[in-house]
C-alpha positions as CSV (number, residue, x, y, z in Angstrom):
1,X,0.0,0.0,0.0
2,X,0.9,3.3,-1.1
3,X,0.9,6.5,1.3
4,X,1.3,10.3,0.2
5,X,0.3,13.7,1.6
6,X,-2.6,13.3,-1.2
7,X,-3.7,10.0,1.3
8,X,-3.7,6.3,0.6
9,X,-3.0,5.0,-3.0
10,X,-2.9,1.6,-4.1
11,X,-0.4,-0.3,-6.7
12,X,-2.2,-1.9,-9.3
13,X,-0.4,-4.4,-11.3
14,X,-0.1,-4.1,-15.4
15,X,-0.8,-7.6,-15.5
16,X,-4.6,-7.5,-14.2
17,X,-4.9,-4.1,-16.0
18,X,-4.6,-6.4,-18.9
19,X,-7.4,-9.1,-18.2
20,X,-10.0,-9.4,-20.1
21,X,-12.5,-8.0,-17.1
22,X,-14.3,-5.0,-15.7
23,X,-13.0,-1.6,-15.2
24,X,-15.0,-2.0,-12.1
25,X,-13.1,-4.9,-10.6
26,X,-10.4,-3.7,-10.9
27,X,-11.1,-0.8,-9.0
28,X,-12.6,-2.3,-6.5
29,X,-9.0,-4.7,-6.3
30,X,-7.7,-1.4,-6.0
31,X,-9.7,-0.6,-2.9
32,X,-9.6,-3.2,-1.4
33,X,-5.9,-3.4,-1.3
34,X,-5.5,0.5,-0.4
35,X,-8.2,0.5,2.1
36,X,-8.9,-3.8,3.6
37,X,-5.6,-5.7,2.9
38,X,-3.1,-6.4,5.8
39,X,0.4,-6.7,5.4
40,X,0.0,-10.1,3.8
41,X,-2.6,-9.2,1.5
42,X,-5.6,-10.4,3.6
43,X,-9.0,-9.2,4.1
44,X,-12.3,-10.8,5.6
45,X,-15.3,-8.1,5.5
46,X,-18.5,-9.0,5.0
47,X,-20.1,-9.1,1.6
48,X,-22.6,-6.4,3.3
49,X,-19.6,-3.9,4.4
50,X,-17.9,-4.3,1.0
51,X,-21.5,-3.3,-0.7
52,X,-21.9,-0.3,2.2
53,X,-18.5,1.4,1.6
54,X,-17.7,0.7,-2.2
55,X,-21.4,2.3,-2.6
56,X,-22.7,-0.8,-4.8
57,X,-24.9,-3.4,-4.4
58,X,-24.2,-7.2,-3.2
59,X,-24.9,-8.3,-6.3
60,X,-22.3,-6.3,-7.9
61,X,-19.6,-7.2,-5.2
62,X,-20.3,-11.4,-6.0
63,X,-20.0,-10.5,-9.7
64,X,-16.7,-8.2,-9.6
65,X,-15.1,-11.6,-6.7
66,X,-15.9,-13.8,-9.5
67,X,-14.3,-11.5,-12.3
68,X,-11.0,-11.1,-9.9
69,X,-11.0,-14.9,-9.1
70,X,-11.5,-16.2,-12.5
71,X,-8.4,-13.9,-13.4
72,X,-6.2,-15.1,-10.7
73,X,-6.2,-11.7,-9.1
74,X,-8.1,-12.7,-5.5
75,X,-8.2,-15.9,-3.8
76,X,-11.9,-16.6,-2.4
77,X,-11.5,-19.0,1.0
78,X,-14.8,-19.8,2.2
79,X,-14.9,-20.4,6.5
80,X,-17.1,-22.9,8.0
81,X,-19.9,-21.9,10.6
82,X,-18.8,-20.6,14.1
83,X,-19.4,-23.4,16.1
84,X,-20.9,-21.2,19.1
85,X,-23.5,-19.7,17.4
86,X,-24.2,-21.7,13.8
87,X,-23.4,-18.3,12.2
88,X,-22.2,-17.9,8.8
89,X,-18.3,-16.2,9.2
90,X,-17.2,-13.9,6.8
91,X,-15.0,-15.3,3.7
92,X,-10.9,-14.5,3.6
93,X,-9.7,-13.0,0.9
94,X,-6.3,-12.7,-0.2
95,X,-5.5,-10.7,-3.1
96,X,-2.8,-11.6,-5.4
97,X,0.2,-9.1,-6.6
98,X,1.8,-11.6,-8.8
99,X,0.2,-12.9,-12.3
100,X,-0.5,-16.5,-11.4
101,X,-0.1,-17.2,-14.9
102,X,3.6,-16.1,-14.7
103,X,6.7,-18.0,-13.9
104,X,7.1,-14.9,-11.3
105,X,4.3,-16.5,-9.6
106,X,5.7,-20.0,-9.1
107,X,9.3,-18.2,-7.1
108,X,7.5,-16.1,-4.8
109,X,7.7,-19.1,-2.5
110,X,11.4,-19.5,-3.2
111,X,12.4,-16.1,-2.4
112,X,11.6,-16.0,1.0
113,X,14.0,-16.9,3.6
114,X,14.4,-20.7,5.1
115,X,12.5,-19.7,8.6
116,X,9.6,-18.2,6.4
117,X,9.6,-20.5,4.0
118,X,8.8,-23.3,6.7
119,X,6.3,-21.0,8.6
120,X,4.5,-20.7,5.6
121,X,3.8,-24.5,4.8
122,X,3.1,-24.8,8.4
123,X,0.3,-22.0,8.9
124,X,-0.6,-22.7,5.2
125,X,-0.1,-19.1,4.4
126,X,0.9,-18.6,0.9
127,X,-1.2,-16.1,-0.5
128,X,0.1,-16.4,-4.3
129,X,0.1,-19.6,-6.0
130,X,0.5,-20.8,-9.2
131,X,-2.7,-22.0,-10.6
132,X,-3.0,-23.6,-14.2
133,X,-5.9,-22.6,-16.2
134,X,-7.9,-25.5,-15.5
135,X,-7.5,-25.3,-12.4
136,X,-9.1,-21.6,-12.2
137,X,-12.3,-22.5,-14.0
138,X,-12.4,-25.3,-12.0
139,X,-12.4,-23.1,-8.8
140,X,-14.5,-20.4,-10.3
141,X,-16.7,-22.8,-11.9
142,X,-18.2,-20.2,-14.1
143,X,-16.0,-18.3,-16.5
144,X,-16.6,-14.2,-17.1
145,X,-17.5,-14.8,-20.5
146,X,-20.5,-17.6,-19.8
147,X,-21.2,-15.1,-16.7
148,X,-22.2,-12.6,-19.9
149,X,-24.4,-15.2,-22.1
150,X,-26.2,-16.5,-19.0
151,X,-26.9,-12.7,-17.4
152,X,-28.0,-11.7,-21.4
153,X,-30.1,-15.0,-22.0
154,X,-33.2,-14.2,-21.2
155,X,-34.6,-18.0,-20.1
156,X,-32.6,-19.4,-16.9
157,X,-32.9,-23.0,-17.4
158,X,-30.8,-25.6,-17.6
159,X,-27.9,-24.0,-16.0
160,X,-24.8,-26.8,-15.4
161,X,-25.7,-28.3,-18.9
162,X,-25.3,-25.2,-20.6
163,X,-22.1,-24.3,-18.9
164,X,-20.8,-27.9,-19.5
165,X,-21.4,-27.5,-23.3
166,X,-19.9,-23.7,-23.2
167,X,-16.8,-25.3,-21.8
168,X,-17.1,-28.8,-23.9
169,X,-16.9,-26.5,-27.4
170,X,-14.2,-24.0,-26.5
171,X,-16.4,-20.7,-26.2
172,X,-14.3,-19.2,-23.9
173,X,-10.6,-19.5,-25.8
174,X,-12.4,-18.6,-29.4
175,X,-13.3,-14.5,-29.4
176,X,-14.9,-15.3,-33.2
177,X,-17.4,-18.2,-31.5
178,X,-18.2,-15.9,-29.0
179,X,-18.4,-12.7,-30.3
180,X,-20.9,-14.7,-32.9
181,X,-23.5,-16.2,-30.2
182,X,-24.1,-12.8,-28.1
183,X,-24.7,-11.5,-31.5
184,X,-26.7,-14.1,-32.2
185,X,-28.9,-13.7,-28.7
186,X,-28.9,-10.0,-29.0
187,X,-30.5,-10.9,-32.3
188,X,-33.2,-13.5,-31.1
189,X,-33.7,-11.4,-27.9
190,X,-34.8,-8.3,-29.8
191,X,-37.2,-10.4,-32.2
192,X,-38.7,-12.3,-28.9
193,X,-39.7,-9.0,-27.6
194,X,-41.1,-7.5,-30.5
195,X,-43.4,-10.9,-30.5
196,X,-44.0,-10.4,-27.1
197,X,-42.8,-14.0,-26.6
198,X,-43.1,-15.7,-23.2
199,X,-40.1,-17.0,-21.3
200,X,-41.6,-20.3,-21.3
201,X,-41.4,-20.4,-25.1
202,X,-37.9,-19.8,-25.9
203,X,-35.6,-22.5,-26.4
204,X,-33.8,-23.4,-23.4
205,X,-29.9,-21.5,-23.5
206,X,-28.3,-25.7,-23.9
207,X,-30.4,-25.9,-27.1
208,X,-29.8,-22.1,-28.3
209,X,-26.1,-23.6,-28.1
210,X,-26.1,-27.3,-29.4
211,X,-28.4,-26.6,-32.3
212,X,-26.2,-23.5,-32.9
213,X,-29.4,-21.2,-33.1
214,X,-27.5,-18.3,-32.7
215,X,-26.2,-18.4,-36.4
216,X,-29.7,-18.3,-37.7
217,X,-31.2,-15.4,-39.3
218,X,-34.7,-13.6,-37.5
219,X,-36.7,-11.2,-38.9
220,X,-37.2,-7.9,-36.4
221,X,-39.5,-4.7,-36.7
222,X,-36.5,-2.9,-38.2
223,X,-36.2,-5.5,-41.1
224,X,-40.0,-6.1,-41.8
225,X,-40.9,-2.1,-41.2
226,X,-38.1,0.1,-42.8
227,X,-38.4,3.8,-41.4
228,X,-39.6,6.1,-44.4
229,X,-37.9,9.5,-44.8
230,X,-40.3,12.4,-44.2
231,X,-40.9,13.7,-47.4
232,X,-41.4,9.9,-48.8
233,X,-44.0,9.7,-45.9
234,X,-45.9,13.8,-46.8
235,X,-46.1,12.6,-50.5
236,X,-47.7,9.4,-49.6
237,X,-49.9,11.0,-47.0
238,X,-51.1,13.7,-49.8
239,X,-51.9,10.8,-52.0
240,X,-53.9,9.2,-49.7
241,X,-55.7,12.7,-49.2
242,X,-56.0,13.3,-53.1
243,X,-57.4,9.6,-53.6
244,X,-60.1,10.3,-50.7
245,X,-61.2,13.6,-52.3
246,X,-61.8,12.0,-55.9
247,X,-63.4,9.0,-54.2
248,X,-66.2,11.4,-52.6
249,X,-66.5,14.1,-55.7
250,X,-67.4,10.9,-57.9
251,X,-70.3,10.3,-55.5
């Protein structure tokens, strides 16, 4: 953590400036470390404090954790029930300075001295590790970019199937496949609500992605009803009026 006569400031590292995630997550990393984070990097508040003094809702503070864990940038550690009470404690956080995808991650371990080094393993208290890819969606179980589909999809059905397949085809390594199926439910979305289509009778999001319905082509008010230009619309209106005057002087 930083200090000036300006007040706290926060280093933020050029490799998680770089991931493919929120502005917003990142700054909350960055508040987190200037303002929670201990001298190891630790932090346990409550998803309720978090929300309270970053000014944003719960909601927002689960999505932003999932962004920073899926990019190696905070690990989540879930705490059991205090035995006293059968209360839920608050999860520990560690935030992480060092790009887990680096080989910088995998000697941060090595450069400590012997008497840490041992402490460490001991107290289990290693707060960067290196994690391989897998391993991170495995963790986070649901990667940024299927975070996106699911949030824009409007029918929530059929979740673990449709995340399985997500994974299964590649979505989230191949920009081109993805960049092509939230095109292709931005499409379908807008036509469904020009119908006025009920939830119930879209396909579910597995299907949308097995039958690759997101390549197809749908018809939308802005195809079937091209906007006429104004003066295309007053000479049309005029020839309506003209028609309707002969109509009656022939009576």
């Amino acid at each position: 953590m930083l200090r000036s006569q300006v007040g706290k400031g926060a280093f933020v590292p050029l490799w998680l400036l770089k991931k493919d995630i929120s502005a917003s997550a990142v700054r909350m990393w960055a508040i987190l470390r200037a303002d929670y984070a201990d001298q190891n990097n630790r932090l346990s508040p409550s998803r309720g404090e978090l929300a309270a003094d970053l000014n944003i809702s719960t909601d927002s503070i689960d999505r932003h954790m999932r962004e920073l864990a899926g990019a190696g940038a905070v690990d989540i550690r879930k705490k059991i029930k205090d035995g006293t009470n059968g209360q839920h404690l608050p999860n520990e956080y560690i935030l992480v300075d060092v790009d887990p995808s680096s080989e910088a991650a995998a000697t941060v371990a090595v450069e400590k001295r012997p008497s840490e080094l041992a402490a460490s393993f001991v107290e289990q208290e290693i707060s960067v590790v290196r994690k391989t890819h897998r391993e991170t969606l495995i963790r986070s179980k649901e990667p940024i970019s299927f975070i996106r589909f699911w949030d824009e999809y409007p029918r929530k059905c059929s979740k673990q199937e449709t995340l399985r397949l997500w994974l299964k085809r590649g979505v989230e390594h191949d920009a081109v496949l993805r960049d092509a199926i939230m095109s292709g439910v931005r499409r379908h979305r807008t036509a469904w609500e020009q119908e006025q289509r009920e939830t119930r009778y879209m396909p579910y999001p597995d299907k949308f992605l097995r039958k690759k319905m997101y390549l197809d082509e749908v018809m939308t008010d802005a195809v079937r009803k091209p906007t006429l230009a104004p003066q295309t619309q007053a000479i049309i209106s005029a020839s309506a009026g003209f028609l309707a005057r002969r109509q009656k002087e022939k009576r």
